[in-house]
N, C-alpha and C positions, 0 to 999 in steps of 0.2 A: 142741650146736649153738647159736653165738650168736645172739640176735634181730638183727634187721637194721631197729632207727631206726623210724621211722614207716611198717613193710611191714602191711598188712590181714591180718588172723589168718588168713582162709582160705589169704592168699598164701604168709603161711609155713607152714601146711600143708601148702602143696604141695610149699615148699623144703625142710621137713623130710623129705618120700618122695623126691623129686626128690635129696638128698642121698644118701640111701640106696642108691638106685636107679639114678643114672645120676654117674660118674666126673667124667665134663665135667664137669659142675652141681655136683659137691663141687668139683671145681678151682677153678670161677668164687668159689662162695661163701667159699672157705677165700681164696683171695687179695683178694676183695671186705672182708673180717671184717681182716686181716692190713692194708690198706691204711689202712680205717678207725683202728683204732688207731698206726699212722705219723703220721695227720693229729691224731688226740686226742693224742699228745705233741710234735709240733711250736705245737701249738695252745697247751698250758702255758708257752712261752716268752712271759720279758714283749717279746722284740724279737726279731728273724730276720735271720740274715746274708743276702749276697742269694741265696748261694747255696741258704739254707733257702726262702728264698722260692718260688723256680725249684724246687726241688724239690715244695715243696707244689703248686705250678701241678701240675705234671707226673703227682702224686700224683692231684689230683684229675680231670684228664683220663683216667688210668689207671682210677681209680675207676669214673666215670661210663660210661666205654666198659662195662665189666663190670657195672654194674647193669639197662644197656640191657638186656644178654645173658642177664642169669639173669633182669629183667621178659619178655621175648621167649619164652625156655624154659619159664616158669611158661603165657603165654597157650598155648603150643602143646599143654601139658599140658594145659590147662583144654579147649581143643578134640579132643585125641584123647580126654580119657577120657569112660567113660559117665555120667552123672550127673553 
């Protein structure tokens, strides 16, 4: 499982069981990891057609919607489990 950027160790703690554990939450994370790297090779260009542009937009809308999702999944975990 790849790290996820600036996420707090506990949090990927949880994404690491949460991976394990619950399908969704691999889905979110494997297409959240998958998006990231689209953006880090669009990023390597020294210029963007418009169309890469628009796409990066698009990318990072797509992204963000899905970090919401799997920050969201992580709280509900931190509130169901014990300790």
């Amino acid at each position: 499982m790849k790290t996820s950027g600036n996420m707090a160790p506990e949090d990927y703690e949880i994404a690491q069981r949460l991976c394990e554990t619950d399908p969704e939450f691999k889905k979110l994370w494997d297409e959240h990891q998958e998006l990231k790297e689209k953006l880090a090779e669009l990023n390597t260009k020294l210029s963007l057609t418009t169309e890469e542009e628009m796409e990066m937009k698009r990318i990072k809308r797509i992204k963000l919607r899905g970090k919401d999702k799997i920050a969201m999944k992580i709280r509900e975990y931190r509130v169901s489990s014990p300790g």
